[in-house]
N, C-alpha and C positions, 0 to 999 in steps of 0.2 A: 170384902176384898175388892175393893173398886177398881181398883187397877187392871187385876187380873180379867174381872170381868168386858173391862175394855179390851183387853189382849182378844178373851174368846172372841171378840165382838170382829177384829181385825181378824181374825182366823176365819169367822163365819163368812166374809165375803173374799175371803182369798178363795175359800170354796166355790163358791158361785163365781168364780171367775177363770175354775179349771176346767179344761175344754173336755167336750162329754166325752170325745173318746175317751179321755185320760179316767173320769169319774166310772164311766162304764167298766174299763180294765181293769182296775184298782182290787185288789184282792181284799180280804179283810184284814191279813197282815203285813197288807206294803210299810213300805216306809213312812210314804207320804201319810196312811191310815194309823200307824203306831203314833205317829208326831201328833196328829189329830186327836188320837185317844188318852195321850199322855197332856193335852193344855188341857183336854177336859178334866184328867184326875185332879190338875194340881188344882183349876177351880175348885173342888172340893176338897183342899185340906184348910185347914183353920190353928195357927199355932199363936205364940204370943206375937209382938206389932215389930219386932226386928227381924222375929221369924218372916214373916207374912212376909215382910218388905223383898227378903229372899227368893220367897216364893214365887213373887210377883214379878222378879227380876230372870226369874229362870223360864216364866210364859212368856216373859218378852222377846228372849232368846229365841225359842223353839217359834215364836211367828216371826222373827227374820226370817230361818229358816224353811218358813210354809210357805214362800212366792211357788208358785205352778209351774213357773219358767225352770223352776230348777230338779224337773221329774220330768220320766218319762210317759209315755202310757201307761206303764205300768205303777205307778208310783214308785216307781226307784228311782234314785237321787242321780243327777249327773251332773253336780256341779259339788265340789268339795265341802261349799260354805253349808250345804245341809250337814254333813259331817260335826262342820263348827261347830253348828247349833246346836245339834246334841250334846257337845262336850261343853258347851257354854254353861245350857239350862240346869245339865247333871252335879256342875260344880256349885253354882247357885243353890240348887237343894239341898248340896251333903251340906253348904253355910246356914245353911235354914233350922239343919237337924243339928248344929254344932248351937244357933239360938235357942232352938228349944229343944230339948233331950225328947219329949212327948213326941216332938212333931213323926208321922210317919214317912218314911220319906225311902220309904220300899221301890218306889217309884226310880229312883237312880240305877239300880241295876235293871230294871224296863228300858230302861235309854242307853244303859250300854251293850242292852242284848240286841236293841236295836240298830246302833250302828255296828254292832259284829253279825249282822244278818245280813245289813245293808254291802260289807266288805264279800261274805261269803256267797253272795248273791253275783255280786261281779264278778268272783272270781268262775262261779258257773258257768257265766257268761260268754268269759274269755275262755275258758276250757271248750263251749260250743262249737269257738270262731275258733279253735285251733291254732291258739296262740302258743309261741315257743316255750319248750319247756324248763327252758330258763328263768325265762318271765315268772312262769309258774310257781316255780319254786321258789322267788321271792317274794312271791304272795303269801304260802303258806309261812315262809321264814315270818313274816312279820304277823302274822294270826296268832303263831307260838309265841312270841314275846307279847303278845298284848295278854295270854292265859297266865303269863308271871307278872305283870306288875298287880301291884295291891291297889292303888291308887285309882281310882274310877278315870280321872281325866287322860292318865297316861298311859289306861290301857284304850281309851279310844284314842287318842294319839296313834297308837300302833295297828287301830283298826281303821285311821282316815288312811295314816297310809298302804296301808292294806289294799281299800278300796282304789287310792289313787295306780296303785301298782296294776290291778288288776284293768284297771279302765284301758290305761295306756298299753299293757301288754298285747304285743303284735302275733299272727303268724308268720312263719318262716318265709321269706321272702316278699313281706311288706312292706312298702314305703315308711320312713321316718319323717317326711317333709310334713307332712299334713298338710297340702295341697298347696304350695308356695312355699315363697321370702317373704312375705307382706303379711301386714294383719295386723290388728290392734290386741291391744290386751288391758288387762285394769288400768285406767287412768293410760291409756296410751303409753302404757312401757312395758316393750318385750326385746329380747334379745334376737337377732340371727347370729348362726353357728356352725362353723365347720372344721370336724377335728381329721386331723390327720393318725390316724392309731397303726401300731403294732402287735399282731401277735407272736409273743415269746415260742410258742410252742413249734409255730411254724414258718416263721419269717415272714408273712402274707402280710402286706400294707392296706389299708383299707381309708378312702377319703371320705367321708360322709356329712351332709349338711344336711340342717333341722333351724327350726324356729320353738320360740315361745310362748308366743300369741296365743291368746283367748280364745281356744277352741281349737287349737292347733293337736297334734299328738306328743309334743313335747310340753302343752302346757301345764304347770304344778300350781299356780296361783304366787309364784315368787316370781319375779325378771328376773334375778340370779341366779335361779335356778333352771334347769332342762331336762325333760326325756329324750332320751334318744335309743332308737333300735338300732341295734348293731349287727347280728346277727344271729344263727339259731344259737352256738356256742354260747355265745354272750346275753343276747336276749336284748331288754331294753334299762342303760342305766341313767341313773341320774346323774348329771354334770351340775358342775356347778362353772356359770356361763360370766364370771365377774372379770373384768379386766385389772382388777386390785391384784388377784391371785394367781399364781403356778401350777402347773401340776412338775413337782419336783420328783425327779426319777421315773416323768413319767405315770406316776399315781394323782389320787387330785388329795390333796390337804383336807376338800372340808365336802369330799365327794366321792362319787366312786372316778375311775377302778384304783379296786383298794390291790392290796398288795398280793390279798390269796388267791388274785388270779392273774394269765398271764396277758391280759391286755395291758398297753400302754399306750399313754399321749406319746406322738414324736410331736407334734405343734396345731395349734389351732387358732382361727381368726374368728373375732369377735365382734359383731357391729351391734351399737347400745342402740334402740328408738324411742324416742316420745314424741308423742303425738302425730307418728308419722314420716318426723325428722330427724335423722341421725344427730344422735348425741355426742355418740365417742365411739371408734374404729381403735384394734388396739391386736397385735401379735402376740403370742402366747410360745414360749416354748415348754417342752417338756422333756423326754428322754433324748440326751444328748449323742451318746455310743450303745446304740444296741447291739446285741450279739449279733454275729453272723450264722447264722444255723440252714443250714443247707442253700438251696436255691428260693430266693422270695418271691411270691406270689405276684400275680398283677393284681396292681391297684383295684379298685371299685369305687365308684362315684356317681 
């Protein structure tokens, strides 16, 4: 298996290129060391030459995923694309065992217990930092639906977002800006963002602006996409930050806030960047007539 053997070989000096702190901290079951012990297995399996090609394709995978840059000290993952990588390599294998019925390939649920370590590890994390318990609970929300699907790729699906939930999960009166309006993100496209929201329960208006960017606390790895902390009530939801789209009645279409709770968009402004230079500027309405219910709160911003 020449290929793969090239992978391990790319893997071996991504190691010698992790900085000692990081090698030092590294537990025997970080991330970063499961990901290392799993290109070592797959070198060691042997199936027929469409199998193999599989195989080969799934240690290619898992060394995207091995750059240094994307762990902590500890070897835990802080950038999404390690997530990828597991679900890349995992779905490559089950193709490998579908070429060859012999091939073993036990090795796939090692990579999804891996990324559901990697989720519930975060999620530790954020419980530490005293992150709202809104947050919280839709961390656990998406840990439960990755224990129902059947499908390896689309219960890690439910365990990247897990992880990314948990990363971004704020405490109770923390900033959502992640340190500015400015910043780059993949290929220089990120959004900035400012929604104007309603709560139903209590009339209270609330103004809040966030970004996208790569490294930001809203960043998902989409530009269409956003986190944003709202408050403890609410915690931190995902937006979806497009100028194509509505939030109609106030809800967002292809985002939160969904309907089973009582936040609402009244309007938000949008500014597109690439590379630094505005794209597209663009108004957003959302709930038109909201109730009156008692006296409403002062804004915040």
């Amino acid at each position: 298996m020449k290929k793969t053997l090239a992978v391990f070989a790319v893997v071996a000096l991504l190691v010698a290129l992790l900085p000692a702190s990081a090698a030092l901290a590294n537990g025997a079951d970080s991330t970063y060391d499961r990901m290392m012990a799993a290109v070592a297995a797959l070198d060691g399996l042997d199936g027929n030459e469409d199998a193999d090609k599989k195989v080969d394709k799934a240690g290619e995978q898992l060394a995207k995923g091995l750059d240094p840059a994307r762990f902590d000290a500890d070897g835990e993952p802080v950038d999404k694309k390690v997530l990828d990588a597991l679900k890349k390599a995992a779905k490559e294998l089950a193709k490998a065992g579908e070429k060859d019925p012999d091939l073993d390939t036990a090795l796939v649920e090692e990579l999804v217990d891996t990324a559901r370590t990697a989720a519930l590890r975060a999620l530790a994390a954020a419980e530490d930092r005293g992150a709202a318990a809104k947050d919280l609970e839709k961390v656990n929300e998406e840990l439960a639906k990755a224990t129902d699907e059947e499908k390896a790729d689309k219960a890690m699906d439910r365990y990247k977002k897990a992880w990314q939930r948990a990363v971004n999960a704020k405490a109770p009166g923390s900033s959502s800006d992640g340190g500015g309006s400015e910043g780059g993100g993949d290929g220089g496209k990120y959004a900035a963002y400012t929604f104007h929201f309603i709560d139903l329960d209590t009339n209270e208006e609330m103004t809040i602006s966030g970004h996208n960017a790569f490294g930001s606390d809203g960043y998902t790895g989409k530009s269409n996409e956003g986190f944003m902390y709202v408050n403890e009530k609410f915690g931190t939801i995902q937006l979806h930050v497009s100028c194509s789209d509505a939030f109609t009645d106030g809800t967002g279409d292809k985002s939160d806030p969904g309907e089973d709770t009582s936040l609402r968009v009244l309007w938000a402004e949008i500014t597109k960047y690439d590379n630094g230079e505005i794209n597209k500027e663009c108004q957003i309405s959302g709930l038109e007539d909201p109730p009156v219910i008692g006296t409403p709160g002062d804004p915040i911003g």
